[in-house]
PDB file of N, CA, C and O in Angstrom:
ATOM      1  N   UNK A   1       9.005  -7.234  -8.233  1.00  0.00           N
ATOM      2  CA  UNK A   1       9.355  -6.443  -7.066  1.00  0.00           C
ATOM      3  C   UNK A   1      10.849  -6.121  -7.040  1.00  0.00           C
ATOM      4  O   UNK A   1      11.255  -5.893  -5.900  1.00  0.00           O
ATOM      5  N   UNK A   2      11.597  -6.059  -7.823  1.00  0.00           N
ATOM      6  CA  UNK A   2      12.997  -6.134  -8.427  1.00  0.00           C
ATOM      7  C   UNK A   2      12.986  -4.218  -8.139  1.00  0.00           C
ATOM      8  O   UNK A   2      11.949  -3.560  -8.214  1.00  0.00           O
ATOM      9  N   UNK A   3      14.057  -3.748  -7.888  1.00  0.00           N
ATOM     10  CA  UNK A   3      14.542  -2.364  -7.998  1.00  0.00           C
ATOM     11  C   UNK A   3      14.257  -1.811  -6.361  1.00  0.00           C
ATOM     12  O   UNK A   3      14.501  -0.630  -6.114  1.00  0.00           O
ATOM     13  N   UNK A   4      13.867  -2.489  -5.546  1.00  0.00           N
ATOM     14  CA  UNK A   4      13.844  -1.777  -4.095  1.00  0.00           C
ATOM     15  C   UNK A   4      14.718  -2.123  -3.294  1.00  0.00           C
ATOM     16  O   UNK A   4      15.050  -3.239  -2.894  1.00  0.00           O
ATOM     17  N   UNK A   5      15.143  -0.962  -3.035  1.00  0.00           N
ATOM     18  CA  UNK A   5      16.439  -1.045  -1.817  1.00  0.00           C
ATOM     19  C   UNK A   5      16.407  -2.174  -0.776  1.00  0.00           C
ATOM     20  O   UNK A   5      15.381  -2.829  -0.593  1.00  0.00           O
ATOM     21  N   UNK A   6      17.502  -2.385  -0.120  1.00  0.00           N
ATOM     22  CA  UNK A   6      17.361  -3.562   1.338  1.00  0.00           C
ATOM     23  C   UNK A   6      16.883  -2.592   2.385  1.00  0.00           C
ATOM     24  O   UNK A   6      16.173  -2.830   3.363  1.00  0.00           O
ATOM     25  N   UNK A   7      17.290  -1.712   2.081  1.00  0.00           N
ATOM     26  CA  UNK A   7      16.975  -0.569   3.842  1.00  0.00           C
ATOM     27  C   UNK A   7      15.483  -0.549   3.109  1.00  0.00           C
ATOM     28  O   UNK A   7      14.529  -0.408   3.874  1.00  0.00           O
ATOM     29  N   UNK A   8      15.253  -0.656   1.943  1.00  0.00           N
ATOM     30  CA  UNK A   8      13.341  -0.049   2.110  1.00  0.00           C
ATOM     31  C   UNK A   8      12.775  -1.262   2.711  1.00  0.00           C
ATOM     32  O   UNK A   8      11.825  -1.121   3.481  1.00  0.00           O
ATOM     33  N   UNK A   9      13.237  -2.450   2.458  1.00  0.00           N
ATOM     34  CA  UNK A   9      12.721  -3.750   2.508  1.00  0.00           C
ATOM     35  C   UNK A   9      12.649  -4.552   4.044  1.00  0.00           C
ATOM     36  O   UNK A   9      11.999  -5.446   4.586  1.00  0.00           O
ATOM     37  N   UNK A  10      13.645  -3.712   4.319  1.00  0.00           N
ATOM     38  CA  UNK A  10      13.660  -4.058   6.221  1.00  0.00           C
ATOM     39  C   UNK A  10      12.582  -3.312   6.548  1.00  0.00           C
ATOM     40  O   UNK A  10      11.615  -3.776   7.151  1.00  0.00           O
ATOM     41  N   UNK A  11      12.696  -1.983   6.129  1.00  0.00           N
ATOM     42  CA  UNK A  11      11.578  -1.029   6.602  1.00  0.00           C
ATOM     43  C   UNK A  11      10.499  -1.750   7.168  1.00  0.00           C
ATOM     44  O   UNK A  11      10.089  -1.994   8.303  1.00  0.00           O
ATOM     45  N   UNK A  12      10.008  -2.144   5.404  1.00  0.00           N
ATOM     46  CA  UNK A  12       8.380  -2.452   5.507  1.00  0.00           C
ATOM     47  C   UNK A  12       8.255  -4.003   6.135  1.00  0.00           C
ATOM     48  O   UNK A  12       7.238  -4.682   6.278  1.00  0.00           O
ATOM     49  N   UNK A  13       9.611  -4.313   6.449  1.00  0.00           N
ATOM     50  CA  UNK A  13       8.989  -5.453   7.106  1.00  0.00           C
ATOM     51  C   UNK A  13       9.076  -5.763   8.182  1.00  0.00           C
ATOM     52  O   UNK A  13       9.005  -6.918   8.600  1.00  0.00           O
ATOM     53  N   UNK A  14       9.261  -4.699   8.867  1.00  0.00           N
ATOM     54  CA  UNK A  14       9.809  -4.050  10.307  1.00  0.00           C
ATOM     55  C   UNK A  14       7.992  -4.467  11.231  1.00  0.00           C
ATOM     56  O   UNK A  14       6.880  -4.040  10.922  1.00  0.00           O
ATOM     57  N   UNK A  15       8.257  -5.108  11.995  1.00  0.00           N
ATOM     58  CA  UNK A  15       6.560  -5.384  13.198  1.00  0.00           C
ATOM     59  C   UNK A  15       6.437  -4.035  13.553  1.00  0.00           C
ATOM     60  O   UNK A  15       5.297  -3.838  13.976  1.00  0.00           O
ATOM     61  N   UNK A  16       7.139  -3.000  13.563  1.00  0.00           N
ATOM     62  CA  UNK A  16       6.565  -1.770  14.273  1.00  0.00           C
ATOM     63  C   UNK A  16       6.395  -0.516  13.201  1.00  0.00           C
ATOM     64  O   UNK A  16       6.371   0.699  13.393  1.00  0.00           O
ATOM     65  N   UNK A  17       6.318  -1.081  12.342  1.00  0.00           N
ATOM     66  CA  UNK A  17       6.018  -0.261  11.283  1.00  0.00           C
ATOM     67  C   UNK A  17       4.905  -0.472  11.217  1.00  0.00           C
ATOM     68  O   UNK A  17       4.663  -1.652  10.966  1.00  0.00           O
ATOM     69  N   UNK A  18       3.621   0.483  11.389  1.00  0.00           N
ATOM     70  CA  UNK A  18       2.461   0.569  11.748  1.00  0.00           C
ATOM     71  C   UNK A  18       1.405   0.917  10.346  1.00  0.00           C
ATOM     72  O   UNK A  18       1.683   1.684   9.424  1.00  0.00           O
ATOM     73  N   UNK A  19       0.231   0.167  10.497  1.00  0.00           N
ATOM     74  CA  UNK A  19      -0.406   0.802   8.920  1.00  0.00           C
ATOM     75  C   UNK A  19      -0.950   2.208   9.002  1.00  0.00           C
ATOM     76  O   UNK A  19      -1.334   2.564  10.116  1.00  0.00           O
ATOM     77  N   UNK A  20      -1.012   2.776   8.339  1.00  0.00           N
ATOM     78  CA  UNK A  20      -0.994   4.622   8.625  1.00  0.00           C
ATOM     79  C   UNK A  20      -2.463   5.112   7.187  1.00  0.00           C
ATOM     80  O   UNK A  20      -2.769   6.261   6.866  1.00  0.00           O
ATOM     81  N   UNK A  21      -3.135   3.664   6.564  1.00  0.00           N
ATOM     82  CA  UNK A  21      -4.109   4.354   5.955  1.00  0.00           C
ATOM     83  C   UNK A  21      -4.730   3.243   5.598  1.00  0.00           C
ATOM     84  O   UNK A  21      -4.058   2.268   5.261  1.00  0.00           O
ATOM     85  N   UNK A  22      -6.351   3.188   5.609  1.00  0.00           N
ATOM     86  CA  UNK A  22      -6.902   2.177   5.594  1.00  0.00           C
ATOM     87  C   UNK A  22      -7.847   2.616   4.407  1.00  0.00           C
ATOM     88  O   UNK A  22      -8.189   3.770   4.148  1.00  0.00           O
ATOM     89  N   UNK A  23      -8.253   1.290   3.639  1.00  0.00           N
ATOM     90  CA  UNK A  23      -9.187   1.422   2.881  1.00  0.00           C
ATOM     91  C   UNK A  23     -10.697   0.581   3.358  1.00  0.00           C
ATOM     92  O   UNK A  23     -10.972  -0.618   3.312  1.00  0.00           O
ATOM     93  N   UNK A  24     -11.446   1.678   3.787  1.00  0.00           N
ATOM     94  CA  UNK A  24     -12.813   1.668   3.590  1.00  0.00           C
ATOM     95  C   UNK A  24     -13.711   1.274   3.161  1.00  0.00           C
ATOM     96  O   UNK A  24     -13.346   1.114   1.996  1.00  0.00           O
ATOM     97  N   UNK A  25     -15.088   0.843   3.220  1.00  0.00           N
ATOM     98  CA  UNK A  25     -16.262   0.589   2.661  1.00  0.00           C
ATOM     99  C   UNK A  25     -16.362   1.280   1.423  1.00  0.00           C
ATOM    100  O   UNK A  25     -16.798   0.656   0.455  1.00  0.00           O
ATOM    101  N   UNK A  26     -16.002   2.561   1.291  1.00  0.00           N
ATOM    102  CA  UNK A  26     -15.828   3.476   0.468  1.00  0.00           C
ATOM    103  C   UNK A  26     -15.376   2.873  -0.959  1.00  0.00           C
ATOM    104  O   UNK A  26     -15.982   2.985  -2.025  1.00  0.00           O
ATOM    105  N   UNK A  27     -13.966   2.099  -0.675  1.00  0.00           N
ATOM    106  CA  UNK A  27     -13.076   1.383  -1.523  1.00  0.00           C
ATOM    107  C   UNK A  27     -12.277   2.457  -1.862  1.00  0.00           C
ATOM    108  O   UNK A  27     -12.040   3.346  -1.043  1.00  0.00           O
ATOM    109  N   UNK A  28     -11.776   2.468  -3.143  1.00  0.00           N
ATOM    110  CA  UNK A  28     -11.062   3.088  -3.633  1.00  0.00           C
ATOM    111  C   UNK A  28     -11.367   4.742  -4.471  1.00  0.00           C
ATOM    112  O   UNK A  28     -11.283   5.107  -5.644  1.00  0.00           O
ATOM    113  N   UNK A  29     -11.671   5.301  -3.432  1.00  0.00           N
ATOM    114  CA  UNK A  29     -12.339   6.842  -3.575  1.00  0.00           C
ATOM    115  C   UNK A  29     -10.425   8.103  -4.075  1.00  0.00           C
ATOM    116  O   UNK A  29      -9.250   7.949  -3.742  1.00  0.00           O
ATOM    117  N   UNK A  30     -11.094   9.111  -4.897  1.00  0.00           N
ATOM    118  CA  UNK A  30      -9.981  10.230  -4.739  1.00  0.00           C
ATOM    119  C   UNK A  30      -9.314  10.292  -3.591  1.00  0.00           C
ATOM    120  O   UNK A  30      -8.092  10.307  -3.449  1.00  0.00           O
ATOM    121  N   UNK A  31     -10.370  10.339  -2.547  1.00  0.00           N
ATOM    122  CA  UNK A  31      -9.506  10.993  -1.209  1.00  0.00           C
ATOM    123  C   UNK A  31      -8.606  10.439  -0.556  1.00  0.00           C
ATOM    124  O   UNK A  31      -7.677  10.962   0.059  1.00  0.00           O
ATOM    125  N   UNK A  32      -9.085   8.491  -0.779  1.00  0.00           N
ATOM    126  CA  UNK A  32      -8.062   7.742  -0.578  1.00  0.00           C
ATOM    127  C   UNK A  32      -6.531   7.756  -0.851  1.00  0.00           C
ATOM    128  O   UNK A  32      -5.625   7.795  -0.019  1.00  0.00           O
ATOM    129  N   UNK A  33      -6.436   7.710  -2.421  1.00  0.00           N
ATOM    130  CA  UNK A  33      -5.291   8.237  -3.365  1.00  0.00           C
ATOM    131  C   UNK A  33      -4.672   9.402  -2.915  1.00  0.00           C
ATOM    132  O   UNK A  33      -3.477   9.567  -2.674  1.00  0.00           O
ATOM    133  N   UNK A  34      -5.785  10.361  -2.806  1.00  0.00           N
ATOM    134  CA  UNK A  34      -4.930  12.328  -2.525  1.00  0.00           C
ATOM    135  C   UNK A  34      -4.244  11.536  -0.988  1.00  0.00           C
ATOM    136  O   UNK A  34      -3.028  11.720  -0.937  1.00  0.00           O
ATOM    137  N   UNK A  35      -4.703  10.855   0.022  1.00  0.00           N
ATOM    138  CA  UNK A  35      -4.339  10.770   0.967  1.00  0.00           C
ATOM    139  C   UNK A  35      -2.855  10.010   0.951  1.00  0.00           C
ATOM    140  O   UNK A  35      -1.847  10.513   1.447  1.00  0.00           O
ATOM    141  N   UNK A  36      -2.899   8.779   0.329  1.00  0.00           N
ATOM    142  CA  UNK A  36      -1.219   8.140  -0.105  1.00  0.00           C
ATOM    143  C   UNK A  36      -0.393   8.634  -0.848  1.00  0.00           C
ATOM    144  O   UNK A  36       0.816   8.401  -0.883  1.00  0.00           O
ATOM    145  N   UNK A  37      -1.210   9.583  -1.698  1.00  0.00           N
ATOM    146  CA  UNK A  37      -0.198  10.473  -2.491  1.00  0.00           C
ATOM    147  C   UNK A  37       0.480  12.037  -1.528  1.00  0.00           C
ATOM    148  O   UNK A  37       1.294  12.819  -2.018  1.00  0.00           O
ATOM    149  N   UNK A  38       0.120  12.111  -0.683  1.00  0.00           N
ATOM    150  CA  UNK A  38       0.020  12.806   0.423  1.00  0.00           C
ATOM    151  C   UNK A  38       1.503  11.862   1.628  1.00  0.00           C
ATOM    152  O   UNK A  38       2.638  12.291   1.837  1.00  0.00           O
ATOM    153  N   UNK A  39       1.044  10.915   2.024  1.00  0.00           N
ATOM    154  CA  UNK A  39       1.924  10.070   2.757  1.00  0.00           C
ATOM    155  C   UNK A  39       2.882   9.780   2.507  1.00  0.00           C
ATOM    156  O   UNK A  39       3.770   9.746   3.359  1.00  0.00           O
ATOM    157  N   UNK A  40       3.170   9.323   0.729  1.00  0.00           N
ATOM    158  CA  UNK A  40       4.351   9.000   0.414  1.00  0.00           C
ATOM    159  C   UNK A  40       5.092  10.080  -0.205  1.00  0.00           C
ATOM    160  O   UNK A  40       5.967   9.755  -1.009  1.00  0.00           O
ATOM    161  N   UNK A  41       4.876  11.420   0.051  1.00  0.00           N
ATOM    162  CA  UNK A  41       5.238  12.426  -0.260  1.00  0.00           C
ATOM    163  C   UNK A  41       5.973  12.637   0.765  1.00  0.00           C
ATOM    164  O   UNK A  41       7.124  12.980   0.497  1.00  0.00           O
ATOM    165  N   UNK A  42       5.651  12.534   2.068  1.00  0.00           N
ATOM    166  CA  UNK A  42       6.287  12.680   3.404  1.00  0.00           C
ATOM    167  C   UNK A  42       6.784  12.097   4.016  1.00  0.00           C
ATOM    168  O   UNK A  42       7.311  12.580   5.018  1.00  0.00           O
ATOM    169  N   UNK A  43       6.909  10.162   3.597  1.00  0.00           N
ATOM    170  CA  UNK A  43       7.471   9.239   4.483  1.00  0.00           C
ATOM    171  C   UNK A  43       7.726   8.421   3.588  1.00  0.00           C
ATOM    172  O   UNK A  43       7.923   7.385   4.224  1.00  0.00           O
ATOM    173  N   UNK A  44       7.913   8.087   2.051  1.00  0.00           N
ATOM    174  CA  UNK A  44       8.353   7.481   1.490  1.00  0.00           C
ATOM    175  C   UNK A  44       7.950   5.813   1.348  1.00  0.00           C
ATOM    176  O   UNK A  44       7.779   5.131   0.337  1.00  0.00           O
ATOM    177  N   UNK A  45       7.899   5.573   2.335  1.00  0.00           N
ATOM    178  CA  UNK A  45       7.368   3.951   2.820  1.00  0.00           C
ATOM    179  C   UNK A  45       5.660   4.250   4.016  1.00  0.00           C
ATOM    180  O   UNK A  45       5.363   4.585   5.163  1.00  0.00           O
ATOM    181  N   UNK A  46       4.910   3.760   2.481  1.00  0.00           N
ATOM    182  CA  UNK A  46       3.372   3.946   3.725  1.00  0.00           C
ATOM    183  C   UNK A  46       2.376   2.275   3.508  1.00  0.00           C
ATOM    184  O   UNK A  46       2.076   1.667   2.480  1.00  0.00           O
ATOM    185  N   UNK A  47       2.122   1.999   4.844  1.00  0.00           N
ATOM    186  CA  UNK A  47       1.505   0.871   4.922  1.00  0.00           C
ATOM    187  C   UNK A  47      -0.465   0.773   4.927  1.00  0.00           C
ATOM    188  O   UNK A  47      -1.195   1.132   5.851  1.00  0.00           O
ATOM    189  N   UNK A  48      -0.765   0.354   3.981  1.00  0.00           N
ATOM    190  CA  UNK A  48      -2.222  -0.106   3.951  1.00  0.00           C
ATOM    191  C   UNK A  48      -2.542  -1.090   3.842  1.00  0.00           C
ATOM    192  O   UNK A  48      -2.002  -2.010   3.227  1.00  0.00           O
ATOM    193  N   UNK A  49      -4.221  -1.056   4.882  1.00  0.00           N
ATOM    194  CA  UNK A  49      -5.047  -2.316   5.078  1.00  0.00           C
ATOM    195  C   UNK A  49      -6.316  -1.664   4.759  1.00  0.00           C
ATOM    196  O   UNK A  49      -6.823  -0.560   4.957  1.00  0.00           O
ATOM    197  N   UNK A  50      -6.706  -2.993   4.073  1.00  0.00           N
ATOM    198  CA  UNK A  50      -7.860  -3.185   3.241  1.00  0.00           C
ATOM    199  C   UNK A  50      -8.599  -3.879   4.066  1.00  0.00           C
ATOM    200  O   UNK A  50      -8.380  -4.861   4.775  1.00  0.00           O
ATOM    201  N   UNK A  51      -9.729  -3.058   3.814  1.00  0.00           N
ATOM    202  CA  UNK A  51     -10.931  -3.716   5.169  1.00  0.00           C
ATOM    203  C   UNK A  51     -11.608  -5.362   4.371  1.00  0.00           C
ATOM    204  O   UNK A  51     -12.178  -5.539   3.295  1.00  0.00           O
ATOM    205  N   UNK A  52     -11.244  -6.259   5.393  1.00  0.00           N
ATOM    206  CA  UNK A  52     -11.937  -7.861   4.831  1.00  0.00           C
ATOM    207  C   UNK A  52     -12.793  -8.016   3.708  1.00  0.00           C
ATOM    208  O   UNK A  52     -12.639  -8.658   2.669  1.00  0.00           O
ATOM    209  N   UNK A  53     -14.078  -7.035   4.272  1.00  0.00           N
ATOM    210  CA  UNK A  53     -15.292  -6.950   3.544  1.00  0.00           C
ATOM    211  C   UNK A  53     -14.823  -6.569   1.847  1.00  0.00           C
ATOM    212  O   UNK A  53     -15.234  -7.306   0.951  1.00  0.00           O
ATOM    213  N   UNK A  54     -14.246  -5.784   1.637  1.00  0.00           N
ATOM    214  CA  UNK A  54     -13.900  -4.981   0.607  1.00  0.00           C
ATOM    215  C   UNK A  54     -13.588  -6.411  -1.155  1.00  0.00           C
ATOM    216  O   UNK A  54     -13.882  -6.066  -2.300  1.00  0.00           O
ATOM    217  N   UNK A  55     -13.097  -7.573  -0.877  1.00  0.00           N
ATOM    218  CA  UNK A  55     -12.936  -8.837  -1.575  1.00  0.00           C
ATOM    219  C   UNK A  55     -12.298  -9.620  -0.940  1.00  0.00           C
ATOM    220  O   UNK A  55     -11.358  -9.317  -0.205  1.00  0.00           O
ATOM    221  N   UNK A  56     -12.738 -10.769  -1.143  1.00  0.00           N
ATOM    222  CA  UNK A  56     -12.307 -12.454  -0.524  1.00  0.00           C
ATOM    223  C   UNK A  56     -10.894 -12.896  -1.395  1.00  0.00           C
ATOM    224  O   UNK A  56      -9.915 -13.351  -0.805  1.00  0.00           O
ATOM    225  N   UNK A  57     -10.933 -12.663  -3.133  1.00  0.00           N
ATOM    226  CA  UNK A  57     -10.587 -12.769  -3.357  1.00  0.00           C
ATOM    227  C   UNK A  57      -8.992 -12.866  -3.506  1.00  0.00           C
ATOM    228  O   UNK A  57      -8.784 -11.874  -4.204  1.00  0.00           O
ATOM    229  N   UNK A  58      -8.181 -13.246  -3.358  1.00  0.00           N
ATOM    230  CA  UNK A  58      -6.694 -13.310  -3.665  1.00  0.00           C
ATOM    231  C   UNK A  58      -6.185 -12.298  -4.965  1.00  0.00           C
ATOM    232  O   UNK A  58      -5.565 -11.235  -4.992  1.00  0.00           O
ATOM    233  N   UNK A  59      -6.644 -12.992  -5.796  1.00  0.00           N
ATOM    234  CA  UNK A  59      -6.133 -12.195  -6.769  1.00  0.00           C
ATOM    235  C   UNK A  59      -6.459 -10.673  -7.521  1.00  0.00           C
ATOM    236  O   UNK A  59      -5.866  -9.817  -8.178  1.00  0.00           O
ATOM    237  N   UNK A  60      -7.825 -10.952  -6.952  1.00  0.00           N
ATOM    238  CA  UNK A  60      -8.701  -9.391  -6.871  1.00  0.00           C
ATOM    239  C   UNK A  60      -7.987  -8.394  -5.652  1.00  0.00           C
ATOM    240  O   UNK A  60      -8.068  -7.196  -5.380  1.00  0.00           O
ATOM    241  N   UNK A  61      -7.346  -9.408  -5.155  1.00  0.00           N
ATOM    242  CA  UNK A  61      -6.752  -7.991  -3.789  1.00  0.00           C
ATOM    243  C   UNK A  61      -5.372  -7.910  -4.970  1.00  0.00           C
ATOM    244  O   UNK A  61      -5.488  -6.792  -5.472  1.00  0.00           O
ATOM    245  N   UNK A  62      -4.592  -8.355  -5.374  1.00  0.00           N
ATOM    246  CA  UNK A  62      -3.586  -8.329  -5.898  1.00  0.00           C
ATOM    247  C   UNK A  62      -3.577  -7.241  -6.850  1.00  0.00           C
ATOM    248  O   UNK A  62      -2.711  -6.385  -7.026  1.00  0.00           O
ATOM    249  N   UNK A  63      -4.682  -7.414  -7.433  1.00  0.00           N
ATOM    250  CA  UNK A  63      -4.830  -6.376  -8.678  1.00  0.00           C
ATOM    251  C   UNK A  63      -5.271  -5.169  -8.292  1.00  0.00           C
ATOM    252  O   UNK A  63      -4.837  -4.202  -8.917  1.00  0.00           O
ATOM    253  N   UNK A  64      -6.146  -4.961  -7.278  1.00  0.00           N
ATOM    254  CA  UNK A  64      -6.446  -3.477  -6.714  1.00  0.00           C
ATOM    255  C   UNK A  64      -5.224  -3.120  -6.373  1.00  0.00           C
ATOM    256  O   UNK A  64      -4.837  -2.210  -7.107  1.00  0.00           O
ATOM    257  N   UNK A  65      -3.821  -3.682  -4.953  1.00  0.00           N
ATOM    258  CA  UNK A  65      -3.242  -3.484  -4.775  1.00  0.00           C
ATOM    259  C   UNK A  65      -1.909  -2.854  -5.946  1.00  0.00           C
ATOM    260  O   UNK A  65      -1.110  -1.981  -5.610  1.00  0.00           O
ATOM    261  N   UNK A  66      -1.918  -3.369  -7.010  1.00  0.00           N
ATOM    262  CA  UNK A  66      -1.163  -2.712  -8.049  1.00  0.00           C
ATOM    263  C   UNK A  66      -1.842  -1.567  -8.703  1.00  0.00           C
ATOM    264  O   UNK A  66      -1.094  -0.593  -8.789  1.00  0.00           O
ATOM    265  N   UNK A  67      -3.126  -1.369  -9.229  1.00  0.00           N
ATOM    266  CA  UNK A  67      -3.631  -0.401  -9.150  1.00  0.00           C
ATOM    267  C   UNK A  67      -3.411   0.647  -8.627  1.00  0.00           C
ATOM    268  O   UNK A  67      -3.472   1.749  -9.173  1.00  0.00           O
ATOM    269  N   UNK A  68      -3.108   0.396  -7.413  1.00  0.00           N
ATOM    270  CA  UNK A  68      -3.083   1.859  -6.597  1.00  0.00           C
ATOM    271  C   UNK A  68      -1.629   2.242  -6.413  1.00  0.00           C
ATOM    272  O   UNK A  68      -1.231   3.330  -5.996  1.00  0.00           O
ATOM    273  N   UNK A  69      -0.866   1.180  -6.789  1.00  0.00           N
ATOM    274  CA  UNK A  69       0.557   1.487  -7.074  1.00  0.00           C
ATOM    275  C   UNK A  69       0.713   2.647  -8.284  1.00  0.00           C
ATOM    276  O   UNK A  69       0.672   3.844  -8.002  1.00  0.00           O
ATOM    277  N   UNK A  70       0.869   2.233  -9.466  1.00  0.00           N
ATOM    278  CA  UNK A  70       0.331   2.538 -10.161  1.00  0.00           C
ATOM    279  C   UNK A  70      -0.042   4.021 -10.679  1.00  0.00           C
ATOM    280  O   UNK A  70       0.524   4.788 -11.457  1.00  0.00           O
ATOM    281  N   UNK A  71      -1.404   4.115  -9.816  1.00  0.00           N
ATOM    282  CA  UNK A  71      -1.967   5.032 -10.029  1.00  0.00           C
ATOM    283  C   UNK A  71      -1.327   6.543  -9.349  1.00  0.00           C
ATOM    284  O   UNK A  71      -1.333   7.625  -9.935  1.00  0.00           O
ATOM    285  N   UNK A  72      -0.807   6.288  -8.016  1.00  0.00           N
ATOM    286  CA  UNK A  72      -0.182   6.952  -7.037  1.00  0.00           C
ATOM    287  C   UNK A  72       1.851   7.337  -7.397  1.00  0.00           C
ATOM    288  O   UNK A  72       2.530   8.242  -6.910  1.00  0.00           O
ATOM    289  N   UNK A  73       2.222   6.383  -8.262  1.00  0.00           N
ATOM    290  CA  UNK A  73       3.151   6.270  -8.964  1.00  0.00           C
ATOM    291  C   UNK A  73       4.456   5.825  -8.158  1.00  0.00           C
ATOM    292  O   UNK A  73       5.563   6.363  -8.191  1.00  0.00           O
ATOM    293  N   UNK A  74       3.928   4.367  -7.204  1.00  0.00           N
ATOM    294  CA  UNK A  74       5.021   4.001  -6.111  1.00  0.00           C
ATOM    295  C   UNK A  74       5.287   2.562  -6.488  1.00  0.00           C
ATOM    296  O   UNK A  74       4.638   1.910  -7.306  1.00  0.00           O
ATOM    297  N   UNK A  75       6.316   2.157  -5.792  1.00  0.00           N
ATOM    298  CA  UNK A  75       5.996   0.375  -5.943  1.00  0.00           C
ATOM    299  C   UNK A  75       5.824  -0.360  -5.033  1.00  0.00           C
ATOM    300  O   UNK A  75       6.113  -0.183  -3.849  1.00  0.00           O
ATOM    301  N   UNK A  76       5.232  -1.430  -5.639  1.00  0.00           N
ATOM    302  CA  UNK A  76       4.474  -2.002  -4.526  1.00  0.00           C
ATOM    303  C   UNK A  76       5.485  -2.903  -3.919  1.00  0.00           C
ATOM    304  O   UNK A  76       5.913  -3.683  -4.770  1.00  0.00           O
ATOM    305  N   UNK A  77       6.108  -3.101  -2.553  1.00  0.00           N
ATOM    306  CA  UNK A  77       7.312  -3.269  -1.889  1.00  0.00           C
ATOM    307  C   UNK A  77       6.571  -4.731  -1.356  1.00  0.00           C
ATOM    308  O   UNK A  77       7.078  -5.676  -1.959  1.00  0.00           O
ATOM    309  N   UNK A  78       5.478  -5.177  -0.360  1.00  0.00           N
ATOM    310  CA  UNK A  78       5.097  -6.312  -0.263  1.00  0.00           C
ATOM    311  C   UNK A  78       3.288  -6.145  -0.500  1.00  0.00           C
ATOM    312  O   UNK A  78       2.675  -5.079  -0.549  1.00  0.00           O
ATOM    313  N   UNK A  79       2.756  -7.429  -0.610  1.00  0.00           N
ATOM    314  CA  UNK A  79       1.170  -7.368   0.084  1.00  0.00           C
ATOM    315  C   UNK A  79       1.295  -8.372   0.597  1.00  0.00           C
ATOM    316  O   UNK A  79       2.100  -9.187   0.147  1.00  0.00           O
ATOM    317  N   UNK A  80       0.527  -8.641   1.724  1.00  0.00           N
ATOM    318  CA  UNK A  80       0.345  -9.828   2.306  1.00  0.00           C
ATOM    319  C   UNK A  80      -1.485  -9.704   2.869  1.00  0.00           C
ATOM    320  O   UNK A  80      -1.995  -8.890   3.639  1.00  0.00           O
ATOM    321  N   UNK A  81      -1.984 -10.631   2.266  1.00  0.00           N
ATOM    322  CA  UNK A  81      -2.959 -10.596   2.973  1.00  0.00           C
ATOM    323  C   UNK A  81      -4.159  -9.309   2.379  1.00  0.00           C
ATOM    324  O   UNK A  81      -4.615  -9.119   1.251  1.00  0.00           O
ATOM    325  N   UNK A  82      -4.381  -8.622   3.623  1.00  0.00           N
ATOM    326  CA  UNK A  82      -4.892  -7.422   3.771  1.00  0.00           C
ATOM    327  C   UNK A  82      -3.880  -6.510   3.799  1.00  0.00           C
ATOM    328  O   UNK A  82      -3.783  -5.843   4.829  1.00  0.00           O
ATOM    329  N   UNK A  83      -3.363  -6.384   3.213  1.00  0.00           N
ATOM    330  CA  UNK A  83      -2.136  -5.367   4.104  1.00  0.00           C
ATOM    331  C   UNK A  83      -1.051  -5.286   2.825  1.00  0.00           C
ATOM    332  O   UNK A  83      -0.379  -6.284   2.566  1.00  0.00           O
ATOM    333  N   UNK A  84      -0.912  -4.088   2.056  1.00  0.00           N
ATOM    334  CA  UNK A  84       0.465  -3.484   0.997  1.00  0.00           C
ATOM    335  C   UNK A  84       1.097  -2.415   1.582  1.00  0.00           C
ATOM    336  O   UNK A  84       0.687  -1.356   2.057  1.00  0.00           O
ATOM    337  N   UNK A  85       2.646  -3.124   1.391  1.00  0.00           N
ATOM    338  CA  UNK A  85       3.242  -1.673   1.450  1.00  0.00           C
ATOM    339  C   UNK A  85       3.656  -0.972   0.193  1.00  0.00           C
ATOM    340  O   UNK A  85       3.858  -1.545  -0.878  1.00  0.00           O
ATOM    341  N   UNK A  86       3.740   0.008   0.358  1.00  0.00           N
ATOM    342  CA  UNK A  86       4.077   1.062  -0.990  1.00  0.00           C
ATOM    343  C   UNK A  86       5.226   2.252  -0.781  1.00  0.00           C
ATOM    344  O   UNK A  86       5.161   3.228  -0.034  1.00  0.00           O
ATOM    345  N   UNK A  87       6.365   1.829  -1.736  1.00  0.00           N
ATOM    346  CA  UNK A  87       7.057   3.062  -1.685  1.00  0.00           C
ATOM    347  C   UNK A  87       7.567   4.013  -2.799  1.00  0.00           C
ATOM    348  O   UNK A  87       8.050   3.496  -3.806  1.00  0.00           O
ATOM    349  N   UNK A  88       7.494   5.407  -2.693  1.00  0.00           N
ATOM    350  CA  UNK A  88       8.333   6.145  -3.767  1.00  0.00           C
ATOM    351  C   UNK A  88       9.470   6.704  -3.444  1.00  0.00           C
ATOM    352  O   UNK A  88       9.793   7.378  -2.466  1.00  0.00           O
ATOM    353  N   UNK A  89      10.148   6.288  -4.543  1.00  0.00           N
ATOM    354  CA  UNK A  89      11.806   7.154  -3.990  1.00  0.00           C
ATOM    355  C   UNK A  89      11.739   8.583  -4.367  1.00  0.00           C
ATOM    356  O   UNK A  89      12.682   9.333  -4.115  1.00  0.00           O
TER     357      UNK A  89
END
């Protein structure tokens, strides 16, 4: 997690920084992606939660969560839980 600014890092760890895209039953669909690739086009720092159901797992959330880093071409700034933030400069 090395190369992200302190102002990005307060950002996302700001309580009123609100999650702005959720992942679905669906999981990890195009529209999802077009949609964060969409968000972080416009706000640079975007927060997602992953619905419970979706894996129990720890490390299976870890690895989707980079995935979609990744794939979307941002970095992944924290995950906690249910919940990654993602930013592109």
């Amino acid at each position: 997690m090395s190369g992200i600014p302190a102002n990005i890092r307060r950002m996302a760890h700001d309580r009123n920084f609100k999650v702005t895209l959720r992942i679905g039953r669906s999981g990890l669909t195009d529209a999802m992606f077009d949609e964060l690739d969409s968000q972080l086009a416009s706000r640079k720092v975007v927060k997602v939660k992953m619905n419970k159901g979706l894996t129990e797992a720890r490390d299976e959330r870890k690895t989707i969560f980079e995935e979609i880093a990744q794939r979307v071409g941002a970095k992944l700034v924290d995950a906690r839980g249910n919940v990654a933030i993602y930013w592109r400069s």
